[in-house]
C-alpha distance (Angstrom), angle and dihedral (degrees) to the residues before:
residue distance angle dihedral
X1 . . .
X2 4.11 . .
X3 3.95 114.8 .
X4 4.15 73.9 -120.7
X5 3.76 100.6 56.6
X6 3.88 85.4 45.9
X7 3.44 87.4 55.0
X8 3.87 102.8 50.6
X9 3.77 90.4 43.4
X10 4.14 92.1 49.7
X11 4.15 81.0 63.1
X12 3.93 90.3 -125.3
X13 3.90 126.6 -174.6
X14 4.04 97.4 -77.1
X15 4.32 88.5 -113.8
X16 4.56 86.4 60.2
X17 3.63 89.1 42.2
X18 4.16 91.6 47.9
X19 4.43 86.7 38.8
X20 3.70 96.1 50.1
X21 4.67 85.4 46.6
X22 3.69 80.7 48.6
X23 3.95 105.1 48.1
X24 3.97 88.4 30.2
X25 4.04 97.1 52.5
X26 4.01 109.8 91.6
X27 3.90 135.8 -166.9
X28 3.87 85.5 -107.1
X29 3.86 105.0 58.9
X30 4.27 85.8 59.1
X31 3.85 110.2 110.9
X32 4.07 102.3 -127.3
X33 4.04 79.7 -115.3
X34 3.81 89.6 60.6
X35 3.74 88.3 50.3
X36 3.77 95.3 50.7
X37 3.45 82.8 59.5
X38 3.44 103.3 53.4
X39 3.83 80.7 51.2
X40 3.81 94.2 60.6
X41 3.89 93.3 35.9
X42 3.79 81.7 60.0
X43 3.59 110.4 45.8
X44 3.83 86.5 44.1
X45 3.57 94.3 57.4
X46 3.76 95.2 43.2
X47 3.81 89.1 59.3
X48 3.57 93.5 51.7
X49 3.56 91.8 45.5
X50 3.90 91.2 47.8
X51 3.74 85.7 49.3
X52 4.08 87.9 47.5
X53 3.99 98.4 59.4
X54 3.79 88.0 65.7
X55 3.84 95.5 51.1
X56 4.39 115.7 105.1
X57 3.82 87.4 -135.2
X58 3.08 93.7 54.8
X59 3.93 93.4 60.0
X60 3.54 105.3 82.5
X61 4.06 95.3 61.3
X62 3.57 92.4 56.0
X63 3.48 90.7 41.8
X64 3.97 91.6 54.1
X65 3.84 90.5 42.7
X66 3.73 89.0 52.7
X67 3.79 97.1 45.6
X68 3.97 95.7 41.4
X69 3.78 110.8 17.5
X70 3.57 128.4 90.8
X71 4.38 122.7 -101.4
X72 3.81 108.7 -115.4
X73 3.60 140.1 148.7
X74 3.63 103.4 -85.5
X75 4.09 126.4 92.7
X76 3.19 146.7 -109.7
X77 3.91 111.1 -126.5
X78 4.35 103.8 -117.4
X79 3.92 98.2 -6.5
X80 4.20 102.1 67.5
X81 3.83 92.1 -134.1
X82 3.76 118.7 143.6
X83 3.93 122.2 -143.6
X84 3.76 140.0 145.3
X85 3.00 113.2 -53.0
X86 3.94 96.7 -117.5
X87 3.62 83.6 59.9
X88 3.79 100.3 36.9
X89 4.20 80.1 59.2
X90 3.91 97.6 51.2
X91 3.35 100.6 46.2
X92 4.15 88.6 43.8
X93 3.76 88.1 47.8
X94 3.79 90.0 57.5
X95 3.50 89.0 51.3
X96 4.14 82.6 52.8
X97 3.48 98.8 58.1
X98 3.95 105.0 23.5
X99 4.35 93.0 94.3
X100 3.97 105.9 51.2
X101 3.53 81.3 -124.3
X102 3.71 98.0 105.8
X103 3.64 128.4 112.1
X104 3.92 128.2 -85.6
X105 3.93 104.3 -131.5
X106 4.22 111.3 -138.6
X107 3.49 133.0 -72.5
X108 3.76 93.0 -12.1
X109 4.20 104.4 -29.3
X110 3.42 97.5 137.2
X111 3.96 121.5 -123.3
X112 3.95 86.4 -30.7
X113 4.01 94.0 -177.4
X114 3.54 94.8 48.5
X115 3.77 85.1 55.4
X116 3.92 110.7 42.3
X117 4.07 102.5 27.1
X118 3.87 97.0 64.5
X119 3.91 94.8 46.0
X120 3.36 96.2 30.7
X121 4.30 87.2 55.7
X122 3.97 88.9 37.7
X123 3.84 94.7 54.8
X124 3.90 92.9 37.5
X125 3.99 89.2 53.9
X126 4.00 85.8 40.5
X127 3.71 91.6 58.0
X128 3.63 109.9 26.1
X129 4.13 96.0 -111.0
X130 3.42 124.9 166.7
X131 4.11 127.9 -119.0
X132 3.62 87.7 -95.6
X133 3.72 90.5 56.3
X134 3.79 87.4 41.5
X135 4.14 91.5 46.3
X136 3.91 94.2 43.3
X137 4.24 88.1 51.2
X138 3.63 94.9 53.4
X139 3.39 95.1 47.7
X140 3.66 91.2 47.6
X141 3.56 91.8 60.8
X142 3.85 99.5 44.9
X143 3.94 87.0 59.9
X144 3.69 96.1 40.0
X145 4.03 83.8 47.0
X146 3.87 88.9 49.5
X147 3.90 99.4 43.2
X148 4.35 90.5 57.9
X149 3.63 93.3 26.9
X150 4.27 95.5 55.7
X151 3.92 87.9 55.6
X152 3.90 93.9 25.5
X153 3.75 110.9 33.7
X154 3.69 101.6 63.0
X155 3.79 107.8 42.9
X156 3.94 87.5 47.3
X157 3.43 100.0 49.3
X158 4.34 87.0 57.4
X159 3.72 88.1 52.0
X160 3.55 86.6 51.3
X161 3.61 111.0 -107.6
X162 3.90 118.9 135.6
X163 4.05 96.4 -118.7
X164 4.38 83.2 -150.2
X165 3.63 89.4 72.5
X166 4.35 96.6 30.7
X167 3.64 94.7 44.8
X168 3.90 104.5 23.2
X169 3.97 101.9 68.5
X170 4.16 81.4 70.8
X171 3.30 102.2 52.5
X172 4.12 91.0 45.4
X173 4.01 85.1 48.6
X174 4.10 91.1 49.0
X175 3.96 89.1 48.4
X176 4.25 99.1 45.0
X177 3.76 83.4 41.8
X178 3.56 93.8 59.7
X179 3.40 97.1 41.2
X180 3.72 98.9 47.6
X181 3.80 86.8 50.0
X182 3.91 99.2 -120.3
X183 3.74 121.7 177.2
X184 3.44 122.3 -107.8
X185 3.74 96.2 -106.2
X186 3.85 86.9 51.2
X187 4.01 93.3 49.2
X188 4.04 86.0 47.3
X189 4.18 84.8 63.3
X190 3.38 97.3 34.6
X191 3.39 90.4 61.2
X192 3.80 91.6 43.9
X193 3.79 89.5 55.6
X194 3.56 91.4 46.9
X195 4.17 93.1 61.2
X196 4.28 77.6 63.4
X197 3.73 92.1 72.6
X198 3.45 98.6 40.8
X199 3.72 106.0 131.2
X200 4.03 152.1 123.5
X201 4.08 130.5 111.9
X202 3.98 119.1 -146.7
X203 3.66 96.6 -125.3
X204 3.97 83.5 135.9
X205 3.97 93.9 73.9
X206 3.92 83.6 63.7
X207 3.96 103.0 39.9
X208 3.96 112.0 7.1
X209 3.52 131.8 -117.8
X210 3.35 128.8 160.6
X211 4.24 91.0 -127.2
X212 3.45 88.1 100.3
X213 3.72 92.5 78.0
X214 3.76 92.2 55.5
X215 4.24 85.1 54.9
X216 3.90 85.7 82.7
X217 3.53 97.9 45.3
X218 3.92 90.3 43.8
X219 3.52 86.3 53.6
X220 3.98 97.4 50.5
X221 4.13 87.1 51.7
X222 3.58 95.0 53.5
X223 3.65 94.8 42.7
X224 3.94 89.7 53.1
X225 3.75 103.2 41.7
X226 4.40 81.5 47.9
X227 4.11 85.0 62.3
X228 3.87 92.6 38.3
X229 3.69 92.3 45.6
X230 4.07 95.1 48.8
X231 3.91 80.6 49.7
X232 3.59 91.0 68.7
X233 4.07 102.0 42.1
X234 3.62 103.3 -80.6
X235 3.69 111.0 143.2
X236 3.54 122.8 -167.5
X237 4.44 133.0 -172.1
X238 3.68 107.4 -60.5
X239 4.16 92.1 -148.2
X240 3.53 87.9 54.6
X241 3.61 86.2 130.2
X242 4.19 109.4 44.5
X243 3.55 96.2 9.7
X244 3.81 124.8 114.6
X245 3.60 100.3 -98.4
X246 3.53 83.7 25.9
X247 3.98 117.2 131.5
X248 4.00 97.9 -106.8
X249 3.41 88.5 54.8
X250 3.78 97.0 45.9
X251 3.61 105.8 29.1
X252 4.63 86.5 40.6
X253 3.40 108.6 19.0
X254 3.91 77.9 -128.4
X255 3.89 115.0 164.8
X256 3.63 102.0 -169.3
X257 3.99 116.4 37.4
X258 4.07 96.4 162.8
X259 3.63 84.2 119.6
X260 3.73 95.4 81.4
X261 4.00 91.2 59.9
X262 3.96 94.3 43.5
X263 3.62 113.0 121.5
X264 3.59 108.5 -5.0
X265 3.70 103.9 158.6
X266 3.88 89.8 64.0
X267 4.09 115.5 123.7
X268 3.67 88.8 165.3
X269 4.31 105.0 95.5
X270 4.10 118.6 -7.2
X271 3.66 128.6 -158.9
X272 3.83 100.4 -96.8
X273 3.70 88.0 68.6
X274 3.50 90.5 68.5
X275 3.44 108.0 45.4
X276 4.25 120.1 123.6
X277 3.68 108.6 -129.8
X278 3.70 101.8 -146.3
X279 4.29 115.0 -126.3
X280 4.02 92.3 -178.4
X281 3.83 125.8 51.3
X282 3.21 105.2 -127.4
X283 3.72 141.2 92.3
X284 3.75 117.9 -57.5
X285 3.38 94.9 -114.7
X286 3.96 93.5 57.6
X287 3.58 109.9 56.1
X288 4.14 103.5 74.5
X289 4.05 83.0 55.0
X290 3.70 85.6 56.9
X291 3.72 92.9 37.3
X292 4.27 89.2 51.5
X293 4.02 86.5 41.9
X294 4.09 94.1 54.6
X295 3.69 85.9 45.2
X296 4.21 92.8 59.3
X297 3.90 81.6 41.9
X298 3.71 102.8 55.9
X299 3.95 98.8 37.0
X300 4.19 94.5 41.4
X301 4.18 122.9 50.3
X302 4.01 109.5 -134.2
X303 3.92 136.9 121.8
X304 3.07 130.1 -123.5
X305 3.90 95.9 -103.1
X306 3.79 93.4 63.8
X307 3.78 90.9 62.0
X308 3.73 104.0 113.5
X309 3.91 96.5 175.0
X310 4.11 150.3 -13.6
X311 3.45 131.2 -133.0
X312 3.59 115.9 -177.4
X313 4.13 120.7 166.0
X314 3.73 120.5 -163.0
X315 3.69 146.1 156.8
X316 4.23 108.6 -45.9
X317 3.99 89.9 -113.7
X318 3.31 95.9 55.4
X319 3.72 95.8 73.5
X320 3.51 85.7 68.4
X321 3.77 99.3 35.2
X322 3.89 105.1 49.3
X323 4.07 102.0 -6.6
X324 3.84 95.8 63.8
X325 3.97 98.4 79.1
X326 3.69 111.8 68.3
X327 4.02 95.6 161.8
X328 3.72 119.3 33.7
X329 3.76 134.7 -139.5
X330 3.44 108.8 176.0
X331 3.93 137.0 9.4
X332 3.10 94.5 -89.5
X333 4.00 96.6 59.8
X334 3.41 93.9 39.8
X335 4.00 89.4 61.2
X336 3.62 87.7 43.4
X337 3.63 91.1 53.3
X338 4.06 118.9 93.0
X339 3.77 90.5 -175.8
X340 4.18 98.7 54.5
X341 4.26 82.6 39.2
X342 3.83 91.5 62.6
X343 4.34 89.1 29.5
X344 4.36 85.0 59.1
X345 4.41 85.3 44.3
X346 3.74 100.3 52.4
X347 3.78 96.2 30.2
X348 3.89 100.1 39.7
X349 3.58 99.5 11.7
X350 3.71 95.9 -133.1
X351 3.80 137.0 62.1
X352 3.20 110.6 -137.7
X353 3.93 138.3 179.6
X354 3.78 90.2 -121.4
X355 3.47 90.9 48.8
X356 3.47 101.4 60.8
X357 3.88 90.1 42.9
X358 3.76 95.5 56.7
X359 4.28 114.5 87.8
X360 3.85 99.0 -151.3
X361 3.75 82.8 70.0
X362 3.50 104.9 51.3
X363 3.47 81.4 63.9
X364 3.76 106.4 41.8
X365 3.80 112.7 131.5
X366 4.18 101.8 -142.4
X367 4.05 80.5 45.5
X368 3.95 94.3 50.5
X369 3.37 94.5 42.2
X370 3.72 102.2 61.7
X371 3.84 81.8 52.6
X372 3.60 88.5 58.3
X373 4.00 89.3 51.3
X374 3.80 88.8 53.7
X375 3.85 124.7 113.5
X376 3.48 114.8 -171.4
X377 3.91 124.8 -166.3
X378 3.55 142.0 179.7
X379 4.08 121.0 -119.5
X380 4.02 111.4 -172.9
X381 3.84 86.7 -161.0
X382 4.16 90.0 71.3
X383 3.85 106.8 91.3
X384 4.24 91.7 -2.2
X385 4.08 123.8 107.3
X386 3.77 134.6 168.8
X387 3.96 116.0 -79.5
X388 3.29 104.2 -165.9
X389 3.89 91.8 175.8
X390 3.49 89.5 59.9
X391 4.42 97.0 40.6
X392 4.20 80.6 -123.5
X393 3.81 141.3 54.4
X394 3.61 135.2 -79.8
X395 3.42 139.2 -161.5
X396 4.40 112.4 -68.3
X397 3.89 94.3 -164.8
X398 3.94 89.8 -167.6
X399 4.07 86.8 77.4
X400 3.52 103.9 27.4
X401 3.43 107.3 110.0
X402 4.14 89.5 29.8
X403 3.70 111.1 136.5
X404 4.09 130.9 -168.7
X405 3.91 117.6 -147.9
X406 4.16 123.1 -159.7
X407 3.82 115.6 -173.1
X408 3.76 125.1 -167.5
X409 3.38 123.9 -151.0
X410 3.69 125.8 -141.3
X411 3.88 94.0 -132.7
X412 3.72 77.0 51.7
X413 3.93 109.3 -104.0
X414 4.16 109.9 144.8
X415 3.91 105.1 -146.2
X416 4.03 121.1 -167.8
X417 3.62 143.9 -172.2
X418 3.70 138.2 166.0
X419 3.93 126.4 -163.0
X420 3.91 114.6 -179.7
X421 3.53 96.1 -179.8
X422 3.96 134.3 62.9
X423 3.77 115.5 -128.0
X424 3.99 103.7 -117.4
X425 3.44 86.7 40.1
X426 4.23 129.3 116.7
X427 3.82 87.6 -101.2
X428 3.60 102.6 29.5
X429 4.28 98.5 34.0
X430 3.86 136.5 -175.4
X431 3.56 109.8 -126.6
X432 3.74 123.9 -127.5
X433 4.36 87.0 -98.0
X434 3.48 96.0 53.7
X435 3.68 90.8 47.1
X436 3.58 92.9 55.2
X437 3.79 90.6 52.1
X438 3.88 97.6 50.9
X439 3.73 82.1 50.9
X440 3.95 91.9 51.8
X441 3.76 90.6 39.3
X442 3.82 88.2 55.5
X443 3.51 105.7 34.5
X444 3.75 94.5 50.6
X445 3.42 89.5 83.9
X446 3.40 96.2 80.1
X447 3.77 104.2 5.2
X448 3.70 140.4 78.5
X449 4.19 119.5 -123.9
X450 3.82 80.9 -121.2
X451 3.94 94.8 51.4
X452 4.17 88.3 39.2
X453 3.86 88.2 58.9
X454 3.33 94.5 54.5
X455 3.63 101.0 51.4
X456 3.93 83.1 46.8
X457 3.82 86.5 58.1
X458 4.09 90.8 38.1
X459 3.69 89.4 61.2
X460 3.64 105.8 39.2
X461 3.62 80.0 63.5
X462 3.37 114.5 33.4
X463 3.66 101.5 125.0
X464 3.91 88.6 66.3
X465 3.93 84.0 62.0
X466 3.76 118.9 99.1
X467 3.64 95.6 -170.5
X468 4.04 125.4 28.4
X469 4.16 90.4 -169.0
X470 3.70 80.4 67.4
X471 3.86 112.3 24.9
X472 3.97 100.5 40.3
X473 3.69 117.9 9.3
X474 3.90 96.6 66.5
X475 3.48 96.9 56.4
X476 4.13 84.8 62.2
X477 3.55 103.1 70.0
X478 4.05 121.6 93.5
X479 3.87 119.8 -100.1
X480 3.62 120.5 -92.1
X481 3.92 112.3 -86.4
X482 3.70 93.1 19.1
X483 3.78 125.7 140.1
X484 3.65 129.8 -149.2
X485 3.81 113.1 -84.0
X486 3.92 96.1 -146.7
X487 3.70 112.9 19.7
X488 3.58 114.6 -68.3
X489 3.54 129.0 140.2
């Protein structure tokens, strides 16, 4: 018997039964199709985050870091510079999240890559690891991610809390305690610490601000200085998880959070395998309105004049989280808006990073005015299924951001499409080619075809590599002479 199963069938506080999966779980018990994942979760991350240290808003982190963090061994993603590598991991894990580009972790665990990839390379780098060590932490976090985040994510996210910066500070504390080799009391506390920071509201999806970059990055300090801290002694409450002040009670009004501990000893499927890799950057709950919309526009001939109205239905929250913005101000409202996402598809026919960056859009007239032809509405049945366990419903991630579009026509033609699924997602995937290109597309910004191919190769075989400071992180910096692409400084 596993030091895990002994663990789940003691009846342990939920953070001991989660330490003792996390200190227990080893390179070897990953199916080779849980590793390929971890392989694409990786190089899709590292393109955003190459992509990421060119961005303006991502400026002022760095800056920060620079100005107040400590110099270390560990790098900065696109830039070369060396510091701690706490700091070398928040400013990377702006980078991470700073394009709407990265990944939506499983049933609920938050932006998972965003989360594990830039501590998981920081503390590999730190400490000399190998891409096995590497590998096994970011699928660690994914799955630790996914167990809080498919009782946690959901209910939180209604209330109004941004699940990245609820959920995230575990999954940061699960990786950085695996890599720094903590015990499995020590992970148990870390983890208990690491409910302390949890913290972040979405008030951006109605108004903007570009804060909610920094949620992710927030999230990755607090989830390393938990591990560090339990390092030392600290000691935090062991039912931080289901107990009564506990954060599934506070942060979801959640009852019942069992589900996080259920089936532990399984080495059969992890997390990372079913990730959605995002292809549009937006909001999660945007792109199947865009996918439905290209569909009516690529099997029906009209312009975008002739549009007369939009109906588009969707899952209840996301009138709130995606449908609230009809007129952009900044990047991060115009990603956040579903009206300007459909305005850029019908009037430019593509939806584009640069596009939502650039201000004489967000103000375009033939853009804005298919947003003011939009009618959004709420359908219950997207993202619910019968329970009949529970006498109700609960939550069937495969449809849960599914959207259905209806388009009249001025010369009055009705045109309709539905697409449940995301593409990138377990039902809808990205194949291995067109991950490769969103990495190219990304990465170009700062990196030579020559220098993308070999990070490409790097990664494909990482678990040949005794020693990512050497093997991998090298190949991430930008090529001599180069400018940013987008801004940054």
């Amino acid at each position: 018997m596993t030091a895990t199963s002994e663990a789940v069938q003691a009846g342990l506080a939920f953070a001991a039964q989660l330490a003792s999966y996390i200190t227990d779980l080893r390179y070897e018990d990953l199916p080779a199709e849980t590793v390929t994942a971890a392989k694409g979760a990786l190089l899709d991350e590292l393109g955003i985050m190459l992509m990421g240290s060119t961005l303006p808003w991502t400026v002022p982190v760095r800056r920060v870091a620079e100005q107040t963090g400590r110099s270390g061994d560990c790098t900065i993603i696109g830039w070369g510079d060396q510091l701690s590598a706490l700091d070398a991991a928040v400013v990377n894990a702006n980078y991470a999240h700073s394009c709407e580009l990265d990944d939506s972790g499983y049933s609920g665990g938050a932006h998972s890559g965003a989360l594990s990839v830039p501590v998981s390379l920081a503390f590999s780098e730190d400490g000399g690891r190998s891409g096995r060590d590497l590998l096994l932490a970011v699928v660690v976090g994914y799955e630790v991610l996914y167990r809080i985040g498919r009782v946690l994510s959901r209910p939180a996210v209604e209330l109004g809390f941004h699940h990245q910066g609820v959920v995230g500070p575990f999954g940061v504390t699960a990786v950085a305690s695996k890599l720094l080799g903590l015990s499995p009391g020590q992970v148990a506390h870390a983890l208990s610490i690491a409910g302390s920071h949890s913290s972040g509201t979405m008030e951006y999806d109605q108004a903007g601000g570009e804060v909610k970059r920094y949620h992710n990055a927030m999230a990755t300090r607090a989830g390393i200085l938990a591990a560090y801290l339990a390092r030392e002694g600290l000691t935090g409450p062991p039912t931080i998880l289901e107990g009564r002040r506990g954060v599934v009670r506070m942060f979801g009004r959640v009852e019942d959070p069992s589900y996080i501990v259920d089936g532990l000893e399984d080495r059969s499927w992890f997390a990372v395998q079913g990730r959605t890799a995002k292809i549009f950057p937006t909001v999660g709950t945007i792109p199947t309105s865009i996918q439905a919309l290209a569909a009516i526009m690529a099997g029906h001939s009209f312009a975008p004049g002739d549009v007369a109205r939009i109906d588009v239905w969707v899952q209840p929250n996301a009138l709130l989280h995606g449908a609230s913005i009809t007129e952009p101000t900044d990047t991060i409202s115009a990603q956040f808006s579903m009206a300007f996402s459909l305005g850029l598809r019908l009037v430019r026919g593509a939806n584009d990073l640069r596009d939502y960056m650039n201000p004489e859009l967000w103000t375009d007239p033939d853009i804005l005015r298919i947003g003011k032809l939009l009618h959004v509405h709420g359908d219950p049945s997207y993202g619910q299924k019968d329970d009949p366990a529970s006498g109700g419903t609960s939550i069937n991630w495969q449809t849960v951001n599914g959207a259905r579009v209806r388009v009249e026509l001025t010369d009055g033609r009705v045109l309709e499409a539905e697409e449940p699924y995301r593409k990138g997602s377990k039902w809808n995937p990205i194949t291995a080619d067109e991950l490769e290109a969103k990495f190219r597309g990304l990465a170009s910004a700062v990196l030579t075809e020559d220098q993308q191919d070999r990070v490409i190769e790097a990664v494909a075989s990482l678990e040949n590599s005794e020693n990512v400071a050497t093997a991998l992180v090298p190949l991430l910096v930008r090529r001599a002479g180069a400018a940013p692409a987008a801004g940054g400084q």
